[in-house]
C-alpha positions as CSV (number, residue, x, y, z in Angstrom):
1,X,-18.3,-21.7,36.3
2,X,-15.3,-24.5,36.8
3,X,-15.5,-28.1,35.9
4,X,-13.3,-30.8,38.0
5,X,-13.1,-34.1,37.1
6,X,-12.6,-37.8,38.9
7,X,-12.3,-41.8,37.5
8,X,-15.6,-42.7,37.8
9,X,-15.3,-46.5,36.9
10,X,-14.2,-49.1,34.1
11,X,-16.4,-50.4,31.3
12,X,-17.1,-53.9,31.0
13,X,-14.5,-53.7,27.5
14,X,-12.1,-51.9,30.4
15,X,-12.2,-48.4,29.2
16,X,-12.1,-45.4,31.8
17,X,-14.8,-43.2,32.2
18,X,-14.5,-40.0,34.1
19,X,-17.2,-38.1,35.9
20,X,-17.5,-34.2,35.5
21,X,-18.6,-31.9,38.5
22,X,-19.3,-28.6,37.0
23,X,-20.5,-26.0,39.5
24,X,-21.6,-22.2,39.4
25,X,-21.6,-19.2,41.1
26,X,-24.6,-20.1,43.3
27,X,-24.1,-23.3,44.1
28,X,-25.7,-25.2,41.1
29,X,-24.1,-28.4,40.4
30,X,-24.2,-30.6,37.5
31,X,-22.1,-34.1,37.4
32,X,-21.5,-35.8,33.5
33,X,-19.4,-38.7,32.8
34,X,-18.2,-39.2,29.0
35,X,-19.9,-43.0,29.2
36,X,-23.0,-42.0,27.0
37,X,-22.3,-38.3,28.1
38,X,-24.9,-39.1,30.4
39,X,-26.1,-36.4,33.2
40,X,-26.3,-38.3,36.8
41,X,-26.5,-35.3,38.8
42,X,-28.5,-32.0,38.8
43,X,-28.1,-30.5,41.8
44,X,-31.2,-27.4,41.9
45,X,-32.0,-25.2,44.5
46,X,-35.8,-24.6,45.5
47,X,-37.8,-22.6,48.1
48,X,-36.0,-21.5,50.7
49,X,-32.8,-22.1,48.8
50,X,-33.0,-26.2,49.6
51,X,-31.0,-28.0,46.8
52,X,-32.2,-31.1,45.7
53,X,-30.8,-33.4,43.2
54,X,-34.0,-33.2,40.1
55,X,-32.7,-35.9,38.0
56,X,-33.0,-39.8,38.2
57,X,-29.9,-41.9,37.7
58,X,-27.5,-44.9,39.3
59,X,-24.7,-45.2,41.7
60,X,-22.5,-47.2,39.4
61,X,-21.3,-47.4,36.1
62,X,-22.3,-51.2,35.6
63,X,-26.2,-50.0,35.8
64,X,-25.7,-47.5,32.9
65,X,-24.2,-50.3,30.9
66,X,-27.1,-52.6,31.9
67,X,-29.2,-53.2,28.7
68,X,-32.3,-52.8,30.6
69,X,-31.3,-49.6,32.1
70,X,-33.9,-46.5,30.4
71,X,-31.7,-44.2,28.7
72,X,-31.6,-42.0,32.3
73,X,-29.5,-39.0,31.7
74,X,-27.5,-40.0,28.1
75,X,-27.0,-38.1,25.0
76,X,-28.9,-40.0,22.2
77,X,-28.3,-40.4,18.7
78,X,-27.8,-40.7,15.8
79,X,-31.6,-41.0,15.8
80,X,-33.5,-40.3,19.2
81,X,-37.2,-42.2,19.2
82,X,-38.6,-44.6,16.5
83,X,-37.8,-45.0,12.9
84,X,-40.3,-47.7,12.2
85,X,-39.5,-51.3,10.7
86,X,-35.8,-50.1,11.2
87,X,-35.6,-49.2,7.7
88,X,-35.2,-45.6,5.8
89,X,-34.5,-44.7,2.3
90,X,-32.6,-41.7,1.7
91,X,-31.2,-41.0,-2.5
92,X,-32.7,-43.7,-3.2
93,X,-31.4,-46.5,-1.1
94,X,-32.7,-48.4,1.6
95,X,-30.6,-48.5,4.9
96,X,-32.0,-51.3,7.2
97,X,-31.0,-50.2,10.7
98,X,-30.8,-52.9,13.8
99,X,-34.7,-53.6,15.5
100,X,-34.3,-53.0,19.5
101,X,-37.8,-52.5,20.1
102,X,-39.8,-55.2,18.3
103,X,-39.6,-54.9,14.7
104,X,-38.5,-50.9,15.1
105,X,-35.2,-48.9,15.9
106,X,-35.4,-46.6,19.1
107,X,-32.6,-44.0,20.1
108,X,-30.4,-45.3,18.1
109,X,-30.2,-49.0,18.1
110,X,-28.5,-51.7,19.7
111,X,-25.8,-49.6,20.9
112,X,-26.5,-45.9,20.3
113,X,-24.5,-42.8,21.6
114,X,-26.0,-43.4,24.9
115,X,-23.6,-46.9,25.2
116,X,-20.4,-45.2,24.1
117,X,-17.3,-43.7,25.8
118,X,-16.9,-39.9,24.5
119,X,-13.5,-38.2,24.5
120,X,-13.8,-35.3,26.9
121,X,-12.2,-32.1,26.7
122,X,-12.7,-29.3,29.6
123,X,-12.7,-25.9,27.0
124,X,-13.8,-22.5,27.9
125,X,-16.4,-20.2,26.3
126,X,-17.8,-16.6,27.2
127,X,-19.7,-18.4,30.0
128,X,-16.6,-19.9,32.1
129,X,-15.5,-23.8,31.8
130,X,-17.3,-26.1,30.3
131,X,-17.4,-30.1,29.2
132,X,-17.1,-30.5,25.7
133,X,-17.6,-34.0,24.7
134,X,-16.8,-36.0,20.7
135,X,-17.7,-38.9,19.4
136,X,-16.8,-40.2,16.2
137,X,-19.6,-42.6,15.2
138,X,-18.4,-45.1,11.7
139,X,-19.8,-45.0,8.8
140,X,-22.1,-48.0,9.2
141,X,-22.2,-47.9,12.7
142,X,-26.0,-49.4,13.3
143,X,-25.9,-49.8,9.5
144,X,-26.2,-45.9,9.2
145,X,-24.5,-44.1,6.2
146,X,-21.3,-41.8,6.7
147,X,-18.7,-40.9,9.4
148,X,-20.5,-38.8,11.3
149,X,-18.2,-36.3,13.7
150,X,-20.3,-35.5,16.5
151,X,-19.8,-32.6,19.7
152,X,-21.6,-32.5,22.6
153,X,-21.2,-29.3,25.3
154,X,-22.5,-29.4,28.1
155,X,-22.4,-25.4,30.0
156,X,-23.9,-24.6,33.5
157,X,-24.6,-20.6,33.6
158,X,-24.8,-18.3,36.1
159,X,-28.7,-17.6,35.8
160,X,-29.0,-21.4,36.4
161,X,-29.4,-23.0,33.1
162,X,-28.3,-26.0,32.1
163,X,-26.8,-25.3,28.2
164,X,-26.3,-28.6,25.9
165,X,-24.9,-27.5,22.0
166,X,-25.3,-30.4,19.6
167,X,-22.4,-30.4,16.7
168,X,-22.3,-33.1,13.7
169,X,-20.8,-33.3,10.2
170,X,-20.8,-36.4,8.3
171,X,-18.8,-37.2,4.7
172,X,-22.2,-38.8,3.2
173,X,-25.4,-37.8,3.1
174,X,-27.0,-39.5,6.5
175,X,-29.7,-38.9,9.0
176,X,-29.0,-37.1,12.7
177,X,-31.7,-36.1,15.4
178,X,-29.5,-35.8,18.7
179,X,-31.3,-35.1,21.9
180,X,-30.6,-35.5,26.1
181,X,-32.8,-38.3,28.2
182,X,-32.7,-36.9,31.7
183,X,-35.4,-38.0,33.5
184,X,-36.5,-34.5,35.8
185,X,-38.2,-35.0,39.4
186,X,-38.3,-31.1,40.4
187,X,-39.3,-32.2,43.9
188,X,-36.1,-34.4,43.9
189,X,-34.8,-37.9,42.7
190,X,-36.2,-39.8,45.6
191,X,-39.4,-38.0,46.2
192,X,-41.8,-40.3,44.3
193,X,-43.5,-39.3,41.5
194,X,-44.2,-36.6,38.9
195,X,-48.0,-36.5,38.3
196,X,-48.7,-33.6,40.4
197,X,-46.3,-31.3,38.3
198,X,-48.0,-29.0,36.1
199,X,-46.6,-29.0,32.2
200,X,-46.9,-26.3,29.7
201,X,-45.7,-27.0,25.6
202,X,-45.5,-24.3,23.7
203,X,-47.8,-26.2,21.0
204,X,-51.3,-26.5,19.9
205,X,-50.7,-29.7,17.7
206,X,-49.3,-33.1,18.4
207,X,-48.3,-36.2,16.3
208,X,-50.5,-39.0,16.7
209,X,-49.6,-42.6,17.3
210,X,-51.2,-45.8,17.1
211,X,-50.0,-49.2,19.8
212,X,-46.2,-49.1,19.1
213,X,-46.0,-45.2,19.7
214,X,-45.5,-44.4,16.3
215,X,-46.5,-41.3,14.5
216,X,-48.6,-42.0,12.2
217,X,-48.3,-39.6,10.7
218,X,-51.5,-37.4,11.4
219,X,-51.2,-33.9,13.0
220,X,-53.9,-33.4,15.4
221,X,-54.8,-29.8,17.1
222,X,-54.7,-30.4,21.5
223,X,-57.7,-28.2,22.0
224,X,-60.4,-30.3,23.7
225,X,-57.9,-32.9,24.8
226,X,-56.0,-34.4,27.3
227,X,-52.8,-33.1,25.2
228,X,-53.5,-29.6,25.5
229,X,-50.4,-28.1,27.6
230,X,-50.9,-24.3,26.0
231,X,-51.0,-23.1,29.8
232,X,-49.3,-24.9,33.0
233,X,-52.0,-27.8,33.4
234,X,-51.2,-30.7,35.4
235,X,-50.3,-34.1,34.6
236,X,-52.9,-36.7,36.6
237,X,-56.1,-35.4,35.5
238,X,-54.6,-36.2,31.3
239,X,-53.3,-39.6,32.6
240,X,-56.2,-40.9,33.8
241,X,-58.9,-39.7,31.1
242,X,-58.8,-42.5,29.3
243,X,-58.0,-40.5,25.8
244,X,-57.1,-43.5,23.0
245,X,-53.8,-41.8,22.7
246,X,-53.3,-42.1,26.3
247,X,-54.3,-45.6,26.5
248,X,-51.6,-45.9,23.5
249,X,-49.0,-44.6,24.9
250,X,-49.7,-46.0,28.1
251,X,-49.5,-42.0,29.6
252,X,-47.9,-39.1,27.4
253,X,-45.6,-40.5,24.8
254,X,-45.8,-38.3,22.6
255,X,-44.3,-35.3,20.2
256,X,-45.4,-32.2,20.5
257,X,-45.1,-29.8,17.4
258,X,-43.7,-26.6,18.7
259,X,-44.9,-22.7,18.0
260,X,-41.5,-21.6,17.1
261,X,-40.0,-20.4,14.1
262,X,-36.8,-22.5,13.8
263,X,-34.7,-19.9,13.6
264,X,-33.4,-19.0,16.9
265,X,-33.8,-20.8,20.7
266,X,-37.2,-20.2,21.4
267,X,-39.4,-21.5,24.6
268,X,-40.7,-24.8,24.0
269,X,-41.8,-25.7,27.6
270,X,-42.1,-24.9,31.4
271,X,-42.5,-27.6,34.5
272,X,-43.6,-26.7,37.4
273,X,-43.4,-28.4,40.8
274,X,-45.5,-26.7,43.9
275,X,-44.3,-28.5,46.4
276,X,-40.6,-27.5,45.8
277,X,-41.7,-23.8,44.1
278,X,-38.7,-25.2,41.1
279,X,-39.7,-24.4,37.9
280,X,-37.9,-25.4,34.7
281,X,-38.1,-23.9,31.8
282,X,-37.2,-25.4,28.2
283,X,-35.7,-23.9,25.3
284,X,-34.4,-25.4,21.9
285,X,-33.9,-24.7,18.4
286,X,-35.8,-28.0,17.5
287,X,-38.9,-28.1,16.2
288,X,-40.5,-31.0,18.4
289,X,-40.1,-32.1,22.0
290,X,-41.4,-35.5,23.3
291,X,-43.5,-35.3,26.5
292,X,-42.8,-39.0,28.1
293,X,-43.8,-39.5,31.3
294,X,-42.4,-41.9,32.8
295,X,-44.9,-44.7,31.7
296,X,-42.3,-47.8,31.4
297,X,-40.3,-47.7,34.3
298,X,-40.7,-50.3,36.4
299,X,-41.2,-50.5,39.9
300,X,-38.5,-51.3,42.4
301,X,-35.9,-49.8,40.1
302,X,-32.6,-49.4,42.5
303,X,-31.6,-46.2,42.0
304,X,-28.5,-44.1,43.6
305,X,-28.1,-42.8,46.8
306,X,-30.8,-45.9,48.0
307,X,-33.7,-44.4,46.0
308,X,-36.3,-46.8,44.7
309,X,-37.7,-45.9,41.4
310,X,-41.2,-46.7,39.8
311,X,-43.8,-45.9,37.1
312,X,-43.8,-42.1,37.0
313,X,-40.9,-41.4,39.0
314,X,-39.6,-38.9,36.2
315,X,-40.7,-36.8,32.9
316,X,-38.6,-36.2,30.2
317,X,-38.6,-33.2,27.8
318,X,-36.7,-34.4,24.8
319,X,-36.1,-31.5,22.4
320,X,-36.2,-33.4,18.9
321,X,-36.9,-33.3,15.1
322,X,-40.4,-35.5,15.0
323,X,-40.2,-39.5,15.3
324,X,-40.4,-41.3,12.1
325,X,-39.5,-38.7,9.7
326,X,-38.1,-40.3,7.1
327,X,-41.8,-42.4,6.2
328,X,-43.5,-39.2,6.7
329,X,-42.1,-36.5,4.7
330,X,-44.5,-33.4,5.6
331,X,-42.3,-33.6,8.7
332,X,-39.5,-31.4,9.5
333,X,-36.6,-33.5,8.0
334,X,-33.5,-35.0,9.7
335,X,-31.5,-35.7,6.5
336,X,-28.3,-34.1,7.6
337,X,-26.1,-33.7,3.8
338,X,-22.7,-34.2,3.5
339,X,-20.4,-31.5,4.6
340,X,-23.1,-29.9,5.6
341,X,-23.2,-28.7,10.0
342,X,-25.7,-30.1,12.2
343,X,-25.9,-27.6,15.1
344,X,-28.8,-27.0,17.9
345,X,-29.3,-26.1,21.2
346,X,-31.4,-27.0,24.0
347,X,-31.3,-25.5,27.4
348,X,-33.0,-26.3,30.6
349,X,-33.3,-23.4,32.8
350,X,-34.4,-23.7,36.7
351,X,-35.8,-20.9,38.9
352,X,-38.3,-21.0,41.8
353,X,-41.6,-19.4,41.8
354,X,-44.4,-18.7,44.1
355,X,-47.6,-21.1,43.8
C-alpha cells in the first residue's frame, strides 16, 4: 500500500488542501483530501476485473464548500444525524447546539468536521502507508463542551477493504458519535441509481421516526416490514410500499440496531450490485448504522467527471451510535468522559460475486 499526495485547491478563507491517492497491490485506489477528510474517489474493481469509481462526489473544491452540497464523502462529527431541538443535557447542564435543519442539529452543525481542513500526516502501520488525519475541534466549537483531539485513518488493504479508525479525547466531559458519508453506487458514480441493489443489515430491530426523521424513541422488530434486511433483499420493492415510516423518511432514513456484541468489529451489512457482481461488505464496532438512501438529492446535481446526479443516485451505510441519544437514554450512549478514549472502526470491504 503507498499514499502520494498533490494540492488539490484553496479554501474560500485561502487555506491549502491536499488530495491523497492511496493505492494497493491490485489496483484499488482510494483518493482523500484533508478538507472534511472527505473520500472523492473509490476506485473498485468488478466482473471481469472492470474498475469503476463506487462513490459520488465533485470535481472541485468550491462544491464541497458549497453549503448545499450533501455531506458526499466527509468525516462527520462531533455528532453525525439529529440531536433534536439542538439542545442536550449532560451533568446537569443544558448545552444548546446551532439548528441547521429546522429547529434540529444534524452532523454536526453549522460547520461540522465535514467543513474543516485536517492536518494530514502520511504514517505507516502493519498494513503499509496510510493517511492519518487530526483535527482539534475548541471547546465550544458549535457550543459543544471540551477540546476534543480527534484522529482519523484512513488504510486501503490488500484484500480490498477500505479501513477508517476513529480516535478522540476531550478534557471535559462531551458527546462524540464520528462516522464517514460516502455516498456508494457499486455499479459506478455515473450509472444512475441504486434501487436495484440488494441490502442486507445485520439487524432485526430499527429506531422509529416520526416527519423530521427523528427517533422517537421506539424500538420496533423488521419482521413483516419493509425494513427487514436480515437477508440480501432489494431496495425498490421497500421504497415503494408505502410503509408510514417510508413515507416519513421519504425512503430508508433510518437506524438500524445491530446484532453485535460491541466488543470487537463485527459485520453489520452487505450491498450487492448484479449488474457489476461488486459486493461490499460492512463492518464496525458501532452499535447502529443508518440505511439512507439517497432520498434528498436533488436532480440535476453536477457531479465530477460530467456525471449528473439525482434522487437515489447513492446509499450510504453510516456506522453510528443511534440518532438522538441524549433524549432517549435506553440508547447506547455517546457521552464520551473526560480523559477518557473514543476509538472505533468501520471498514468497507469490496469483492465480486456471482448472481
Amino acid at each position: 500500500m503507498a499514499v502520494s499526495s498533490n494540492l488539490y485547491g484553496n479554501t474560500s478563507e485561502g487555506k491549502e488542501v491536499h488530495i491523497f491517492n492511496i493505492s494497493n497491490s491490485n489496483g484499488m485506489t482510494v483518493e482523500i483530501i484533508n478538507y472534511g477528510g472527505i473520500v472523492v474517489s473509490l476506485n473498485v474493481p468488478g466482473r471481469e476485473g472492470k474498475f469503476d469509481d463506487v462513490v459520488l462526489g465533485y470535481d472541485k473544491l468550491e462544491d464541497y464548500e458549497n453549503k448545499n452540497n450533501a455531506y458526499f464523502g466527509a468525516i462527520i462529527g462531533r455528532h453525525a444525524n439529529r440531536i433534536e431541538d439542538s439542545v442536550f443535557e449532560l451533568n446537569g447542564k443544558e448545552y444548546r447546539l446551532n439548528a441547521n435543519e429546522g429547529r434540529n442539529h444534524l452532523h454536526g452543525g453549522l460547520k461540522g468536521f465535514d467543513k474543516v481542513v485536517w492536518n494530514a500526516e502520511i504514517i505507516k502501520n502493519s498494513d503499509g502507508e496510510c493517511l492519518q488525519l487530526s483535527y482539534t475541534s475548541a471547546d465550544g466549537e458549535e457550543n459543544y463542551p471540551g477540546n476534543l483531539d480527534t484522529k482519523v485513518t484512513y488504510t486501503l488493504t490488500d484484500d480490498n477493504a477500505l479501513k477508517i479508525d476513529y480516535f478522540a479525547v476531550s478534557d471535559k466531559d462531551t458527546v462524540v458519535n464520528l462516522t464517514n458519508h460516502s455516498y456508494f453506487n457499486l455499479s459506478g458514480h455515473d450509472k444512475g441509481d441504486i434501487t436495484e441493489h440488494k441490502v442486507m443489515i445485520n439487524a432485526d430491530k430499527f429506531t422509529v421516526i416520526n416527519e423530521e426523521c427523528l427517533p422517537t424513541g421506539e424500538i420496533r422488530e423488521v419482521e413483516g416490514t419493509p425494513m427487514d434486511f436480515t437477508v440480501l433483499t432489494p431496495i425498490k420493492p421497500g421504497l415503494a410500499s408505502g410503509y408510514e415510516q417510508i413515507i416519513f423518511g421519504k425512503g430508508y432514513d433510518h437506524n438500524f440496531v445491530l446484532n453485535v456484541s460491541g466488543k470487537s468489529i463485527e459485520k453489520a451489512a452487505e450491498v450487492f450490485d448484479d449488474k457489476s457482481g461488486r459486493l461490499m461488505e460492512v463492518y464496525t464496532t458501532k452499535p447502529g448504522i443508518q440505511f439512507y438512501s439517497g432520498n434528498f438529492l436533488e436532480d440535476g446535481i453536477q457531479g465530477k467527471a460530467g456525471a449528473r446526479y439525482g434522487k437515489r443516485s447513492g446509499l450510504c451505510l453510516e456506522t453510528q451510535y443511534f440518532p438522538n441519544a441524549m433524549k432517549h437514554k435506553h440508547f447506547p450512549s455517546p457521552i464520551l468522559r473526560a480523559g477518557q478514549e473514543y476509538r472505533h472502526t468501520t471498514i468497507y470491504k469490496f469483492s465480486v460475486k456471482s448472481v
